[in-house]
py3Dmol code that shows the C-alpha trace and the ligand (Angstrom):
import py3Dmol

protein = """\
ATOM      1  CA  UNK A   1     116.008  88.974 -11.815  1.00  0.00           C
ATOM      2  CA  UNK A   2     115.005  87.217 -14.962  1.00  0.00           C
ATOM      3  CA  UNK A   3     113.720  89.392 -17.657  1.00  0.00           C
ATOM      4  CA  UNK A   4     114.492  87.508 -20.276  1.00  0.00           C
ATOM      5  CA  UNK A   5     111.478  85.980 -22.683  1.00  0.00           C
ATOM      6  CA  UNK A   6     110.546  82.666 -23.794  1.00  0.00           C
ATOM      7  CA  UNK A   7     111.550  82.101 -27.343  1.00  0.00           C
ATOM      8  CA  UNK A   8     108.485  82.815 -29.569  1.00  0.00           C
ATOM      9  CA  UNK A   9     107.584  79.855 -31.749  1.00  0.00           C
ATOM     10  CA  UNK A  10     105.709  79.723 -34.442  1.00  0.00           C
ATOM     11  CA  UNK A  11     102.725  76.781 -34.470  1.00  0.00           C
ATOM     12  CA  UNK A  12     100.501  77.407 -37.517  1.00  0.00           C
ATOM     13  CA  UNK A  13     101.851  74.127 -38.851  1.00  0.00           C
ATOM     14  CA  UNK A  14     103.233  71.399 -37.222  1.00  0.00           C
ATOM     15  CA  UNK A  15     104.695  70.122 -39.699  1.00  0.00           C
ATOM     16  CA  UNK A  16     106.328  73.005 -40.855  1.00  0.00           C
ATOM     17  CA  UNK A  17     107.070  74.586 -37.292  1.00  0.00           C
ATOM     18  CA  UNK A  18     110.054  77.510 -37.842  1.00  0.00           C
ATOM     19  CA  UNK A  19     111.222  79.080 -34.561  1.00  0.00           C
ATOM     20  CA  UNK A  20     110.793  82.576 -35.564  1.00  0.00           C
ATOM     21  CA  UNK A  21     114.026  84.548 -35.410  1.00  0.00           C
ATOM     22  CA  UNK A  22     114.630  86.309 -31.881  1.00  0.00           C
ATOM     23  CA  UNK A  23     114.550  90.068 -32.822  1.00  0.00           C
ATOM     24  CA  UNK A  24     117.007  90.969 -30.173  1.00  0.00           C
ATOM     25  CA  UNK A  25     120.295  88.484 -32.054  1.00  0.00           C
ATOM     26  CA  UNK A  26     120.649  87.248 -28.446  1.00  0.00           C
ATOM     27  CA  UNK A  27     121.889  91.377 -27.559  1.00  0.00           C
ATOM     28  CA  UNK A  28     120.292  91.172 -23.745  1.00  0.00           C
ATOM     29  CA  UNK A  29     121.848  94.771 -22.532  1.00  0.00           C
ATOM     30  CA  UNK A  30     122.120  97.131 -25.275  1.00  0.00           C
ATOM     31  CA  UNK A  31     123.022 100.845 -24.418  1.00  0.00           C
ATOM     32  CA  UNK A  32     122.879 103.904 -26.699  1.00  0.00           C
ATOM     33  CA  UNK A  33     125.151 106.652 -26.901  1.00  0.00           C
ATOM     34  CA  UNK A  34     122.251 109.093 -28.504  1.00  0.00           C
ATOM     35  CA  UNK A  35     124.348 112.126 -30.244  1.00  0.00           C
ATOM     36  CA  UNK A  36     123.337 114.124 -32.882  1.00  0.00           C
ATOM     37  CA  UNK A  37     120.695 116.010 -32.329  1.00  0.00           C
ATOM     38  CA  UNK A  38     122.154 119.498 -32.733  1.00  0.00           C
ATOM     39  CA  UNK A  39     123.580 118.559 -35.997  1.00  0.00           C
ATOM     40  CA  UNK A  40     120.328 117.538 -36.774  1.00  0.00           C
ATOM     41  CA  UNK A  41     118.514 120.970 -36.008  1.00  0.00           C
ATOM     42  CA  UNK A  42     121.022 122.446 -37.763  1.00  0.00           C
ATOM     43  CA  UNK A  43     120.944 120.541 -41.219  1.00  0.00           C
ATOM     44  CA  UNK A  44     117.083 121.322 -40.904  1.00  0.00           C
ATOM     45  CA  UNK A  45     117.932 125.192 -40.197  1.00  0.00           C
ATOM     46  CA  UNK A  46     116.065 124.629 -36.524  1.00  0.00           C
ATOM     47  CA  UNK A  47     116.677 125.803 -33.245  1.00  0.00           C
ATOM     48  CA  UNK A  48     119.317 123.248 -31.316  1.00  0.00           C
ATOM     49  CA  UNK A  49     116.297 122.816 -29.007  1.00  0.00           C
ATOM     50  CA  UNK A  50     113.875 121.360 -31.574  1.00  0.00           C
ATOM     51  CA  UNK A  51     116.640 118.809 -32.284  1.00  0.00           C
ATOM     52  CA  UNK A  52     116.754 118.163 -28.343  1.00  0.00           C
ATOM     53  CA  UNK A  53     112.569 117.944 -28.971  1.00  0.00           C
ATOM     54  CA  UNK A  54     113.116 115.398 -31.725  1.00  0.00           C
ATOM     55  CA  UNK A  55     115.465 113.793 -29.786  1.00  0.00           C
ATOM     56  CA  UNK A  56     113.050 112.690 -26.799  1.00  0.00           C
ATOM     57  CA  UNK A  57     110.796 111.733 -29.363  1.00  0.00           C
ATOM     58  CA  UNK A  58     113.408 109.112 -30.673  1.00  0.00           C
ATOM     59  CA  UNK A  59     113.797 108.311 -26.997  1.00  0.00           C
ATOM     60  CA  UNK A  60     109.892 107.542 -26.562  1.00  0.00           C
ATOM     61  CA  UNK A  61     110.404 105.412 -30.164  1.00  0.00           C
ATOM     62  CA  UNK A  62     113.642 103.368 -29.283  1.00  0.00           C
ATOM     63  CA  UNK A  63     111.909 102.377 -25.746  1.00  0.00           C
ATOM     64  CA  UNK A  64     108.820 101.089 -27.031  1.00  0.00           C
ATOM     65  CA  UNK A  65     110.301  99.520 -29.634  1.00  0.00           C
ATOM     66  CA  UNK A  66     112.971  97.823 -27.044  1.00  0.00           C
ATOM     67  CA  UNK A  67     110.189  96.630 -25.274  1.00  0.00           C
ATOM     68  CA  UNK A  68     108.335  94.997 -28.190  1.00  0.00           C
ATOM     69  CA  UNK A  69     111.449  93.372 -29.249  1.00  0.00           C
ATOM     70  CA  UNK A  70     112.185  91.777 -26.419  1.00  0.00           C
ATOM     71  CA  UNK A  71     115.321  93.447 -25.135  1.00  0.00           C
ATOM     72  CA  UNK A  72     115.993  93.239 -21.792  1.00  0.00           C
ATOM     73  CA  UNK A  73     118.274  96.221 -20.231  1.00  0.00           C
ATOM     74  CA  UNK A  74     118.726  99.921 -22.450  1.00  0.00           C
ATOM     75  CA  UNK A  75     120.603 102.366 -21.130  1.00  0.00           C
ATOM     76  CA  UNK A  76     121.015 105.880 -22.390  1.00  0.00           C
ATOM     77  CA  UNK A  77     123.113 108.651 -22.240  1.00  0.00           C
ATOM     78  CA  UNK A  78     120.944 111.345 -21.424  1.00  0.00           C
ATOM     79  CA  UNK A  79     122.843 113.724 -19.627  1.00  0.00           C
ATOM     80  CA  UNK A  80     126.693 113.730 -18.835  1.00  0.00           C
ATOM     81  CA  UNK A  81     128.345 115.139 -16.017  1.00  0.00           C
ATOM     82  CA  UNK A  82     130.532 117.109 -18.757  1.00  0.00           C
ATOM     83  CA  UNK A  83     127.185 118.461 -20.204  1.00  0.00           C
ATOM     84  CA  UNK A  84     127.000 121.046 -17.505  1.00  0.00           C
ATOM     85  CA  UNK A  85     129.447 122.858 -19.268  1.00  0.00           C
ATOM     86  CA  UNK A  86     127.183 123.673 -22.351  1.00  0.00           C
ATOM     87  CA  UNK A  87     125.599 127.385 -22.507  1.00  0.00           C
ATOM     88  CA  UNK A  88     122.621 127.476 -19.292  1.00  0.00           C
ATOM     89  CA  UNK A  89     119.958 127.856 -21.651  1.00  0.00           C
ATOM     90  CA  UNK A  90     120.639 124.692 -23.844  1.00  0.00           C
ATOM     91  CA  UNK A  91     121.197 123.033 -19.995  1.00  0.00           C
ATOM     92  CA  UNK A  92     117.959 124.287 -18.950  1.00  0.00           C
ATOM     93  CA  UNK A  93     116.290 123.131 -22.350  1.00  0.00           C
ATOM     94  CA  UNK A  94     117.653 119.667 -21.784  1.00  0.00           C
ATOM     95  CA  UNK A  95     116.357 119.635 -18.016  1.00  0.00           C
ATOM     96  CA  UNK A  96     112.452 120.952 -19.587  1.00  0.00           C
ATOM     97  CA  UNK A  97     112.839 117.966 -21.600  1.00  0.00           C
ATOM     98  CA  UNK A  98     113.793 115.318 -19.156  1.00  0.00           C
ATOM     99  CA  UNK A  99     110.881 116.773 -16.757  1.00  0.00           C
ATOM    100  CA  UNK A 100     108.698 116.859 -19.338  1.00  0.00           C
ATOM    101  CA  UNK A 101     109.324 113.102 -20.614  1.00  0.00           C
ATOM    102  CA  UNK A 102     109.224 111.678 -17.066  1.00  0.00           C
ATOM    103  CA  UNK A 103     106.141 112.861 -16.106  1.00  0.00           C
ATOM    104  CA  UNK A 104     104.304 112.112 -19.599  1.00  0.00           C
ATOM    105  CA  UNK A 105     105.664 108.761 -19.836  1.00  0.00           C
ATOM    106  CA  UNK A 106     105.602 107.324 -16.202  1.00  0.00           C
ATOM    107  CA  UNK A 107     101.857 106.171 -16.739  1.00  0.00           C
ATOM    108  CA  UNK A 108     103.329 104.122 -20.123  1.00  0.00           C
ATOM    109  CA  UNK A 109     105.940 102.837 -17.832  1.00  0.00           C
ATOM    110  CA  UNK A 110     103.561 101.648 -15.725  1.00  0.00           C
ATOM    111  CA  UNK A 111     101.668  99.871 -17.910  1.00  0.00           C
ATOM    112  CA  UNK A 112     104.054  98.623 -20.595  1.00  0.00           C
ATOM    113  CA  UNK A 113     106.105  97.059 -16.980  1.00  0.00           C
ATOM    114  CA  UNK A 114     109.052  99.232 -17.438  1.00  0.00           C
ATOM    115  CA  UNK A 115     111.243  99.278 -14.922  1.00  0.00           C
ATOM    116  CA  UNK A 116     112.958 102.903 -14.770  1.00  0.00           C
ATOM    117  CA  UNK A 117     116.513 102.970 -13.057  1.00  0.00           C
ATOM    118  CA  UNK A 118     118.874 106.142 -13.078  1.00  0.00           C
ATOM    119  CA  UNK A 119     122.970 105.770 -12.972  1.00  0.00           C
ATOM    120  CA  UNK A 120     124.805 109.040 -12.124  1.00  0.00           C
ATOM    121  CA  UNK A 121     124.852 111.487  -9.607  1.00  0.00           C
ATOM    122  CA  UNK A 122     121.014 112.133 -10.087  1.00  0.00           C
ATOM    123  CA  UNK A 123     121.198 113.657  -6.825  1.00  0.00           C
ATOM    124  CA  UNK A 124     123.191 116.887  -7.980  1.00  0.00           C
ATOM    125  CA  UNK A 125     119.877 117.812 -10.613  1.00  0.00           C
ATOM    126  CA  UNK A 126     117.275 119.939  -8.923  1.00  0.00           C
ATOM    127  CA  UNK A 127     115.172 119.259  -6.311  1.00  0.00           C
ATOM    128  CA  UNK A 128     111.855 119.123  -8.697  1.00  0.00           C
ATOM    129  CA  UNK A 129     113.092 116.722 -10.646  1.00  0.00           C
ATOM    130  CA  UNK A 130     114.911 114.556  -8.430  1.00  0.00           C
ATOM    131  CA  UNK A 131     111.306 113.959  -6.934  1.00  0.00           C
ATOM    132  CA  UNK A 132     110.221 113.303 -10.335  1.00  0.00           C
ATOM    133  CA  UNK A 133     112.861 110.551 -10.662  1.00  0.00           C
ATOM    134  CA  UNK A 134     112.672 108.946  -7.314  1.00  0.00           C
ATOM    135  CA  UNK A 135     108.857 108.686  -7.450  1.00  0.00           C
ATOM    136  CA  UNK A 136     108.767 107.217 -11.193  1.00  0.00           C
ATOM    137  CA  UNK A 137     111.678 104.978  -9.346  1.00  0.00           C
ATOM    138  CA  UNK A 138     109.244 104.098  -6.645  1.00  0.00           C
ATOM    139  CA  UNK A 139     106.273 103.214  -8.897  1.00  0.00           C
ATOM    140  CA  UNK A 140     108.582 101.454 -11.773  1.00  0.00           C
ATOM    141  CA  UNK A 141     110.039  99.217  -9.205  1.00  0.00           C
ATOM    142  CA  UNK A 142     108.130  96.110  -9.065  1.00  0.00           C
ATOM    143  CA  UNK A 143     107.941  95.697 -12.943  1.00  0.00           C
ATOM    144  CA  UNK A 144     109.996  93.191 -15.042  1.00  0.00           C
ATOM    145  CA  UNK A 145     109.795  93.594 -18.660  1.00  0.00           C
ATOM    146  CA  UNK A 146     112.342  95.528 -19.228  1.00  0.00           C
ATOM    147  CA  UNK A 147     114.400  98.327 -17.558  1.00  0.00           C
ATOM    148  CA  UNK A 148     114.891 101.453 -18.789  1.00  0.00           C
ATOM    149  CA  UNK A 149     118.544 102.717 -17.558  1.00  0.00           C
ATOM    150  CA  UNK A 150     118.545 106.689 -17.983  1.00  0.00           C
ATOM    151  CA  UNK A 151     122.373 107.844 -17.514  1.00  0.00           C
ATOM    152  CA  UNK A 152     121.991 111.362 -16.055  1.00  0.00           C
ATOM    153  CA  UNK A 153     124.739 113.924 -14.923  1.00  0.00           C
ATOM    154  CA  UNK A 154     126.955 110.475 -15.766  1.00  0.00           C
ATOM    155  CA  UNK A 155     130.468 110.324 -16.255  1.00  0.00           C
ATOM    156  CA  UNK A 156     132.206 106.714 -16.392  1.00  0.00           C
ATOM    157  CA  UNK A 157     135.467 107.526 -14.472  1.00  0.00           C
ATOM    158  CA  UNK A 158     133.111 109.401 -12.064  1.00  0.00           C
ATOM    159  CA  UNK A 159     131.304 106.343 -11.443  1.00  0.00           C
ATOM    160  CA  UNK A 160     134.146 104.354 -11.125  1.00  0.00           C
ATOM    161  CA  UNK A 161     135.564 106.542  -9.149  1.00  0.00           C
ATOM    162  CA  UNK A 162     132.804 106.827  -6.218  1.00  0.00           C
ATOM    163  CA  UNK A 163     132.924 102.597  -6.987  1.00  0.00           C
ATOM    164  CA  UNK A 164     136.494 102.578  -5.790  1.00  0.00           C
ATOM    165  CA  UNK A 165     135.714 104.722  -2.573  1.00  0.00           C
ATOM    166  CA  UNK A 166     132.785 101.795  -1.796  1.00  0.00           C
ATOM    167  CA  UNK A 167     135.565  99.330  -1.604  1.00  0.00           C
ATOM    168  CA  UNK A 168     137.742 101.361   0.043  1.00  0.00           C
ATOM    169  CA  UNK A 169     135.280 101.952   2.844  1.00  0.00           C
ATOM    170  CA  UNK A 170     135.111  97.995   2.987  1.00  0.00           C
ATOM    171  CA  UNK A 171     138.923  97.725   3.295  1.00  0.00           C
ATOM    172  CA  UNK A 172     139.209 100.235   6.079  1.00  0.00           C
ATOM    173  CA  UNK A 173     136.353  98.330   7.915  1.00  0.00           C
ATOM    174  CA  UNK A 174     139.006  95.413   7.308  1.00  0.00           C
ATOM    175  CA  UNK A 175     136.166  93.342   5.470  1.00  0.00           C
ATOM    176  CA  UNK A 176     138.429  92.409   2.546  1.00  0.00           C
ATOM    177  CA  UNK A 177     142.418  93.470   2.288  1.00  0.00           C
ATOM    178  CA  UNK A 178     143.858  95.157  -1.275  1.00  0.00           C
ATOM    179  CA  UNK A 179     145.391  92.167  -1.969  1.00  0.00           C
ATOM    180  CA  UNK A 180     141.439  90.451  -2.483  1.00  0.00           C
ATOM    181  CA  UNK A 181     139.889  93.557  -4.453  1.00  0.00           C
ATOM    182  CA  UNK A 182     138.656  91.649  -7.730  1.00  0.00           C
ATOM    183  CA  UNK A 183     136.894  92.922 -10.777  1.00  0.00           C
ATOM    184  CA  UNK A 184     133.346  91.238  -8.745  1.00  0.00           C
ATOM    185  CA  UNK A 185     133.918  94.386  -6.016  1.00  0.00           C
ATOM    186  CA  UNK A 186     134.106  96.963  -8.230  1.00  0.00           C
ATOM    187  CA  UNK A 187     131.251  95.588 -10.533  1.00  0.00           C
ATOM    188  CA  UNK A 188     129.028  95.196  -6.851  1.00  0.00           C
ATOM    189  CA  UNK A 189     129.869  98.855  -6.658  1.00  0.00           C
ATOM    190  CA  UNK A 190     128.930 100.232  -9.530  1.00  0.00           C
ATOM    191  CA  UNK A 191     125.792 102.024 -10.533  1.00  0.00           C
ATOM    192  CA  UNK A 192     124.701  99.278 -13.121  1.00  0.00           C
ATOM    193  CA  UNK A 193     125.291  96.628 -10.305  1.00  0.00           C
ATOM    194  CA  UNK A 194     121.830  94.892 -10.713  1.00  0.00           C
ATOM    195  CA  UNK A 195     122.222  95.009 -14.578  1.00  0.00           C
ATOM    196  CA  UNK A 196     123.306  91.974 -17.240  1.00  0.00           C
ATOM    197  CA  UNK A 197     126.555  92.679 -18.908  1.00  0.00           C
ATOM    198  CA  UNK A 198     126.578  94.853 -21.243  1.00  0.00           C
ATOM    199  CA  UNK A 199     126.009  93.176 -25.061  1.00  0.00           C
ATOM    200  CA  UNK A 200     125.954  95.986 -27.181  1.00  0.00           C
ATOM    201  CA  UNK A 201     127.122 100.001 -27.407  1.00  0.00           C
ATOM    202  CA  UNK A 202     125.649 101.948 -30.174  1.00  0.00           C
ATOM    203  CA  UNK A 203     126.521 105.787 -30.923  1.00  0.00           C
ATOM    204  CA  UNK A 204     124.859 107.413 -33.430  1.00  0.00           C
ATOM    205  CA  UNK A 205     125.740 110.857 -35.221  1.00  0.00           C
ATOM    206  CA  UNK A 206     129.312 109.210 -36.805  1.00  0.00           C
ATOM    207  CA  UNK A 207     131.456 110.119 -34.124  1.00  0.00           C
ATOM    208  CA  UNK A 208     133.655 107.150 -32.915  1.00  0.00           C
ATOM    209  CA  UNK A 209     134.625 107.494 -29.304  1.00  0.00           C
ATOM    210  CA  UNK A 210     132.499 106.418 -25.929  1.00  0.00           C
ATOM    211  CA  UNK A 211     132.785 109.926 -24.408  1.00  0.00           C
ATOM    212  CA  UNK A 212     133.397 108.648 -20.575  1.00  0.00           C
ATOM    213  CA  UNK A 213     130.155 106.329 -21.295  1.00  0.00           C
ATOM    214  CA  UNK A 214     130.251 102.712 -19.262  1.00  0.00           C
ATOM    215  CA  UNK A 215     134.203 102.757 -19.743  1.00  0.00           C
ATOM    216  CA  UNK A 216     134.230  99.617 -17.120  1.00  0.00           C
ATOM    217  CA  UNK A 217     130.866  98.128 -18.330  1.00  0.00           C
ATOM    218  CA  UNK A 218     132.119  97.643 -22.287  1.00  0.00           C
ATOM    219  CA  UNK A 219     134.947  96.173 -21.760  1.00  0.00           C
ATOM    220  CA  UNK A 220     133.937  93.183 -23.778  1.00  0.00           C
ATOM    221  CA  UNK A 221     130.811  94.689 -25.863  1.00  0.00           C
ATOM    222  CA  UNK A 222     129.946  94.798 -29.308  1.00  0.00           C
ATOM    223  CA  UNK A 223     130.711  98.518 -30.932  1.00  0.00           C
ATOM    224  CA  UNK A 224     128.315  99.613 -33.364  1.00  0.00           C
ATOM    225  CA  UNK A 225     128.765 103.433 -35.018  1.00  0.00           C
ATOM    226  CA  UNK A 226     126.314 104.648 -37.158  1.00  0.00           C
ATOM    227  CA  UNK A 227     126.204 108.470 -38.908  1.00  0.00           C
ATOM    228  CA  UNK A 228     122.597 108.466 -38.430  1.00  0.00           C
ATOM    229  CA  UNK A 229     121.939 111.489 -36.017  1.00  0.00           C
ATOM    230  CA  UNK A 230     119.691 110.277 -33.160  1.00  0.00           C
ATOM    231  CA  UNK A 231     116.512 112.272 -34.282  1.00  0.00           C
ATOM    232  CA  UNK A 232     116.277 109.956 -37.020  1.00  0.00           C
ATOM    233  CA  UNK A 233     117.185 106.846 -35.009  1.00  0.00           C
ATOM    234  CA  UNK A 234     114.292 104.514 -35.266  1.00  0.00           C
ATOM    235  CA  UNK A 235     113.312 100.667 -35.014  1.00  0.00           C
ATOM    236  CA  UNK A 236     114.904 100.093 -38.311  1.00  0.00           C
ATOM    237  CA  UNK A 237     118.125 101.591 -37.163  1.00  0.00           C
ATOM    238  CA  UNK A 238     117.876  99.555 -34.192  1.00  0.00           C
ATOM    239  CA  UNK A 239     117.139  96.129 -36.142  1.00  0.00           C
ATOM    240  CA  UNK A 240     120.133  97.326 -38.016  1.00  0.00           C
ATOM    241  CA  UNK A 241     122.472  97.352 -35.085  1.00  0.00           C
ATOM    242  CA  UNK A 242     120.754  94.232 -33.890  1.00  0.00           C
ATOM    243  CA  UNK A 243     121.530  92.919 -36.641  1.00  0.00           C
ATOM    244  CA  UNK A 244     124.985  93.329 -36.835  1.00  0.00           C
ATOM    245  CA  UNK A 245     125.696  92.258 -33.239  1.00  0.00           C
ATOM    246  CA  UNK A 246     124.105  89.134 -33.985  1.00  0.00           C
ATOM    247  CA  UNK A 247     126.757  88.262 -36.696  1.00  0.00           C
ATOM    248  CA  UNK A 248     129.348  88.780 -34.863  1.00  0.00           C
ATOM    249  CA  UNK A 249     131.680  86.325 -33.041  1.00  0.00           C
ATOM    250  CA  UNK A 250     132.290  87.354 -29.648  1.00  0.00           C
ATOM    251  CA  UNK A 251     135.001  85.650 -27.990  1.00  0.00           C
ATOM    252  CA  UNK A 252     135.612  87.340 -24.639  1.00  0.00           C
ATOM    253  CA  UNK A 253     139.464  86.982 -24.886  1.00  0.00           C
ATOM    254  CA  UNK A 254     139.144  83.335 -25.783  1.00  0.00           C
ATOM    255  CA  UNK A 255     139.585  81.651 -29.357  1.00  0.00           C
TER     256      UNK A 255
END
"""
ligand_1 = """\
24
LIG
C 123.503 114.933 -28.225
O 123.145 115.912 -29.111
C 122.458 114.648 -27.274
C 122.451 114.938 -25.953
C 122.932 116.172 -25.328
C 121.920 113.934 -25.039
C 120.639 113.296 -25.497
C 119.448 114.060 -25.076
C 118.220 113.845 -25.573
C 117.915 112.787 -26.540
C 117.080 114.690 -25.083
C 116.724 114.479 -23.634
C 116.606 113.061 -23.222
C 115.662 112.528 -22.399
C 115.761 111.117 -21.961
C 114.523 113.295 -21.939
P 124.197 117.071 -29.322
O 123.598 118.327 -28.813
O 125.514 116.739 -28.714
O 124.278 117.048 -30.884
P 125.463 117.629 -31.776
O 126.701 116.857 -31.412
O 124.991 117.356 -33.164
O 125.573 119.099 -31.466
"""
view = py3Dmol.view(width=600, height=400)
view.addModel(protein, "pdb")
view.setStyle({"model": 0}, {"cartoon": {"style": "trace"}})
view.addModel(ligand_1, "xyz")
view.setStyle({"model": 1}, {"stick": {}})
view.zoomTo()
view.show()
């Protein structure tokens, strides 16, 4: 699938043509670790679930903005599969919001030609929502401009996990032996399969750890930390991190 852009150039003058700067630095898959919002509610004296509220509406922002600028892939961290340990009514607040986003947004989806895809047991939410998911799946599915990953009840080692049984299940059929498993199996198996590698990690909030997020898929990304708290995580903080990805050398283990 290619979802990347042209370049845009600029032609007002011929003489003069500049190829204006690509907003994205180059940063194809960029995935977003989106902590803070509890912090957040609290700093303002709120309820944690208005900072959850604020939260989706820094989702709704970051997409659109995505979009406009011409990235390809974002993924975010919606929902771990450690989450479920949090008290039920801050679980159930979470699962309002994720309903409630779905089935507001879909129609922007639709038109904007963002492509929705889910990694994580999505399966294990409730039925209501599942059928949510798969039918924003369903209608997302032909459209190319970007993809909107949405990591729900996710855990990395989980994923790699479930991964690993996939190529053991193609061992015991005696399609490959363990001597042949390479890196290429386990990235065929893996929930982001169809996906670009991944350019750029972002976590907001000033914690510095990836919290069992795309342990496999980052081995060789860009690590950008910020102490904003993701309620106040906007285009600028984006063209920030952007930013900063694009001046960096990446050398994937060469010189
Ligand atoms: C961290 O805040 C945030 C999460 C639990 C995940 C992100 C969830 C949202 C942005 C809302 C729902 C998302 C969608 C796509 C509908 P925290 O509670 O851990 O903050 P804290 O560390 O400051 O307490």
């Amino acid at each position: 699938m290619n979802l990347r852009p042209a370049r845009k150039e600029s032609h007002d003058s011929p003489a003069t043509a500049t190829t204006v700067a690509d907003p994205t630095h180059g940063a194809q898959h960029v995935a977003i670790i989106m902590d803070g919002n509890g912090r957040w509610a609290k700093k303002k004296h709120l309820p944690r679930a208005l900072g959850h509220k604020k939260g989706v509406e820094a989702v709704r922002n970051i997409v659109r903005a995505a979009g406009e600028m011409g990235i390809n892939v974002l993924t975010l961290y919606a929902f771990s599969s450690e989450n479920w340990s949090r008290p039920e009514d801050e679980i159930s607040d979470l699962m309002g919001l994720l309903r409630q986003y779905i089935q507001s947004d879909i129609e922007e989806f639709v038109e904007n030609g963002i492509k929705l895809k889910v990694i994580g047991n999505y399966k294990a939410l409730e039925p209501d929502i599942v059928k949510l998911i798969e039918d924003a799946l369903d209608r997302t599915a032909g459209n190319d401009r970007m993809v909107l990953a949405i990591a729900l009840n996710y855990g990395a080692q989980d994923e790699i996990v479930r991964a690993m049984q996939n190529v053991a299940q193609a061992v015991k059929r005696g399609e490959l032996t363990p001597e042949q498993i390479a890196p290429e199996h386990l990235n065929e198996a893996l929930d982001t399969a169809d996906l670009p590698p991944l350019d750029l990690l972002i976590r907001t909030s000033g914690e510095i750890r990836l919290s069992n997020f795309l342990l496999w898929q980052a081995a060789y990304s860009e690590l950008y930390f910020t102490d904003v708290l993701w309620p106040d995580f906007d285009k600028r903080e984006l063209q920030r991190a952007l930013k900063s990805f694009g001046d960096r050398q990446r050398r994937f283990g060469g010189r």
